[in-house]
C-alpha positions in Angstrom: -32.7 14.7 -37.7 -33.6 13.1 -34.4 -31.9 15.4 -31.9 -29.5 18.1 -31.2 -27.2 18.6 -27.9 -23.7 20.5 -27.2 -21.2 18.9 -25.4 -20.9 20.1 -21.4 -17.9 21.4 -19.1 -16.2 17.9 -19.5 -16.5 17.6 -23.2 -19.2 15.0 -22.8 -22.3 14.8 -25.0 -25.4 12.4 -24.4 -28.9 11.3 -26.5 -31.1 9.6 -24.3 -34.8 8.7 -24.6 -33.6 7.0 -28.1 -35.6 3.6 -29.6 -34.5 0.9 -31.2 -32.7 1.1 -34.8 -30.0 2.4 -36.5 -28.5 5.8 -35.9 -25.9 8.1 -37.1 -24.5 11.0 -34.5 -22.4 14.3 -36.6 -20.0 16.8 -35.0 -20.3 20.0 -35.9 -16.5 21.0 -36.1 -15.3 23.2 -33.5 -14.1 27.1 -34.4 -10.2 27.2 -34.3 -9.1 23.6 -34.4 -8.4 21.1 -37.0 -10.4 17.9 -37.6 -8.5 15.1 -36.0 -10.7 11.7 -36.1 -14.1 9.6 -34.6 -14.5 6.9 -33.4 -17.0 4.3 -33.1 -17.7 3.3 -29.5 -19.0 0.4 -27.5 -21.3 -1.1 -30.3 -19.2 -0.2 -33.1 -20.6 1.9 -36.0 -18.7 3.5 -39.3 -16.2 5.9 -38.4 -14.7 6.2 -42.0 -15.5 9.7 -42.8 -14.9 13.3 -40.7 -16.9 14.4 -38.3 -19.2 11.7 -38.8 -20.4 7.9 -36.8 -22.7 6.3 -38.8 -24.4 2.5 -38.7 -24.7 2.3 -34.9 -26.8 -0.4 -34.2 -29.1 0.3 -30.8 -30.9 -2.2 -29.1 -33.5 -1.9 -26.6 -32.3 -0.9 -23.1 -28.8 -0.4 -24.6 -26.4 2.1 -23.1 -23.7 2.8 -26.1 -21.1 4.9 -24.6 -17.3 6.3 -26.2 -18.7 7.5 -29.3 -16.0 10.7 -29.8 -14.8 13.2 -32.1 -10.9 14.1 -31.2 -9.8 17.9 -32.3 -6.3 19.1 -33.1 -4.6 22.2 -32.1 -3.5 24.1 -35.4 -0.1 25.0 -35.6 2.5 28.1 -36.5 5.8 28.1 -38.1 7.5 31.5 -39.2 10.8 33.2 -40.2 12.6 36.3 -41.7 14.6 36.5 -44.8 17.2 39.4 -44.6 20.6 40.8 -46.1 23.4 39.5 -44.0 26.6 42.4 -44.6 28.2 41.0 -41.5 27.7 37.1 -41.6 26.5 36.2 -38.5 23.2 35.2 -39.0 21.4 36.9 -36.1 18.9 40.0 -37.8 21.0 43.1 -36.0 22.3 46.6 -36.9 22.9 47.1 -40.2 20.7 44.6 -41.7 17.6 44.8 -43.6 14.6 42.9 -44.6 14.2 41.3 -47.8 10.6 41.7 -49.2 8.3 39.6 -51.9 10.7 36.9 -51.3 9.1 32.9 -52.3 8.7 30.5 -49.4 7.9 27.1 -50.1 6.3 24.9 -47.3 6.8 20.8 -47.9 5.4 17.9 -45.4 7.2 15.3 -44.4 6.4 13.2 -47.8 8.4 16.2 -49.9 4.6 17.6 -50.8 3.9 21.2 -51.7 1.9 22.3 -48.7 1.6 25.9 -48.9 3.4 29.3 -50.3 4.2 32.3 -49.6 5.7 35.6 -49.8 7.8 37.8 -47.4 6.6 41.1 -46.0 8.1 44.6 -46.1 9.5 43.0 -42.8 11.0 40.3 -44.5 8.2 37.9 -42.1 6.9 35.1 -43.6 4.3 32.6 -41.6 2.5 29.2 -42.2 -0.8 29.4 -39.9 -3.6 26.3 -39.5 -0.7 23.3 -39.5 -1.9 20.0 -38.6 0.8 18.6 -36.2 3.9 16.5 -38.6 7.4 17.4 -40.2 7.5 20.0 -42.2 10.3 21.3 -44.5 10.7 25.4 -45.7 12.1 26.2 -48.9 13.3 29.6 -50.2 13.6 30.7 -53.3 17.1 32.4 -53.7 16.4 36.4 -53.8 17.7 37.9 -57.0 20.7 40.2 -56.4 21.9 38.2 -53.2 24.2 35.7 -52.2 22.9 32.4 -50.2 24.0 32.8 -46.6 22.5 30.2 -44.3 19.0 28.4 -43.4 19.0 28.7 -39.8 16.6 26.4 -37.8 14.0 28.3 -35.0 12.5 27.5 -31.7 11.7 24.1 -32.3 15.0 22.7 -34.3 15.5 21.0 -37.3 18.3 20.6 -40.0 19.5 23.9 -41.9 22.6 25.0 -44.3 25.6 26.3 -42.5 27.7 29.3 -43.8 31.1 28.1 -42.5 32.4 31.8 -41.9 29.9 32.3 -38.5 28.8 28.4 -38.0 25.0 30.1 -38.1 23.0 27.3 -39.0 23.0 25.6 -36.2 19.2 25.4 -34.5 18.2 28.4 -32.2 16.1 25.8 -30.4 17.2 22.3 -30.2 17.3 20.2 -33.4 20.4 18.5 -34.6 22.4 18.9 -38.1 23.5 21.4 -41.1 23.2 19.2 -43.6 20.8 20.7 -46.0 21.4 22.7 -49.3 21.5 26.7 -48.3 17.8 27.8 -49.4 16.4 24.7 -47.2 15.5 23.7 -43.7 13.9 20.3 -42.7 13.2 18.1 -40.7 11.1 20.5 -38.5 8.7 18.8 -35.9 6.0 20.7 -35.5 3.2 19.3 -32.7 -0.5 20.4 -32.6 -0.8 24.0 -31.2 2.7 24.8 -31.2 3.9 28.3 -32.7 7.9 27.8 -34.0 9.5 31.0 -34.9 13.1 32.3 -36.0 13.4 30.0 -39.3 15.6 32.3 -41.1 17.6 33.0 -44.4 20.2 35.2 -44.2 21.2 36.3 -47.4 24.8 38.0 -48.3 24.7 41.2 -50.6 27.0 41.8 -53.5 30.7 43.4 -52.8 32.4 45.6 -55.4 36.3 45.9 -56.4 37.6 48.7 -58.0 40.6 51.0 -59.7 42.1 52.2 -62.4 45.0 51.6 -64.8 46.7 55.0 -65.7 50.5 56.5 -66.8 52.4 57.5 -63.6 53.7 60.0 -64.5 56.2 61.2 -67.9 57.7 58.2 -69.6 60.6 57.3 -68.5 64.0 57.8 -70.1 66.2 54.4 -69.8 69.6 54.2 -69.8 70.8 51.7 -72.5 67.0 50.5 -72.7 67.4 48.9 -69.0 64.4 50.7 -66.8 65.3 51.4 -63.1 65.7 48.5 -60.9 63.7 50.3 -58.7 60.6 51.9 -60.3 59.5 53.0 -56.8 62.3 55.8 -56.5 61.4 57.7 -59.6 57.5 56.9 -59.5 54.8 57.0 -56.3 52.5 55.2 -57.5 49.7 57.8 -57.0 47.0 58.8 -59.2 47.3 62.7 -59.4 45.1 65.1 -61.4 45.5 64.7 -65.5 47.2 61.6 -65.4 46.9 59.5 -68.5 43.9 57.2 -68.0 45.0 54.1 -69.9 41.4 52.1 -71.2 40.7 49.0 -72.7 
């Protein structure tokens, strides 16, 4: 170790004093960014690895200047998954929050990035993105229906639930073209925070009756029933009718 300076107001860093050979400058990296890249200035040097310039060749009297470590903004992306009873994709009155529910984060080469899990406020959020396309994937909740995949703020393709026309993007983006438990295509730059990518899921309806005598049996003349079954029955389940099963 030769020498140690922080950069000034401007960014701007400088050795001076410095004789002849071969030296090596490191970065320590900054707190909340991402390492972006170096590179070798005015003399040229070895800018292969983070953080680092290495093999800069100074002369006598030299004045080697651009010799700079570039920093990235991280990035934000985050959504809900919640029960959908009215279809319209928008998290309002009468919805609720699905909890513990997978979420699957994919770059733009269809590589596993990063999961996680839904909160008690059916929030999930990917945090420290380097800027890129990104995809989110969810895993279908048990119990539920797939709804839609609704692009946020910053667009993207999602999966449209024909009945509200709810995955188109909140914020820009074009297309519903993906499967329902998907949305990609999502353009993420350095230091941006996307919200709203959502899943709204539909929850289970229920049919029911019975099948039951109405009434005593009916006597038919010559073994012909009524024509019209309706003016010697109602059709309404009273108390002790005959419950017929299986």
């Amino acid at each position: 170790l030769v020498a140690t300076t922080t950069t000034n107001a401007q960014g701007e860093y400088n050795f001076g004093n410095l004789r002849p050979g071969m030296y090596t400058v490191q970065e320590s990296q900054p707190a909340g960014y991402l390492q972006g890249g170096q590179q070798a200035g005015s003399k040229g040097g070895d800018d292969s690895q983070p953080d680092i310039i290495k093999a800069i060749p100074i002369g006598s009297g030299e004045n080697l200047v651009d010799y700079n470590f570039c920093e990235i903004l991280p990035a934000t992306l985050a959504g809900r998954v919640y029960s959908d009873p009215n279809e319209n994709c928008e998290f309002d009155e009468g919805d609720s929050p699905l909890a513990g529910v997978r979420i699957d984060l994919f770059n733009g080469s269809g590589n596993l990035v990063a999961t996680t899990y839904t909160n008690a406020a059916g929030q999930y959020k990917f945090e420290n993105l380097r800027p890129g396309e990104y995809s989110v994937v969810e895993t279908q909740p048990t119990g539920y229906f797939n709804g839609a995949a609704r692009p946020g703020t910053g667009g993207g393709n999602g999966s449209n639930d024909p009945d509200c026309g709810c995955g188109e993007p909140i914020g820009g983006g074009v297309g519903t073209a993906d499967a329902g438990n998907k949305i990609s295509q999502i353009q993420i730059p350095g230091g941006a925070n996307l919200t709203e990518y959502n899943f709204c899921e539909l929850p289970p309806a229920q049919l029911s009756g019975y099948v039951y005598q109405d009434g005593a049996a009916i006597v038919a003349q010559n073994g012909i029933p009524p024509k019209d079954l309706r003016a010697v029955r109602d059709g309404e389940r009273v108390t002790g009718a005959v419950i017929i099963a299986a």
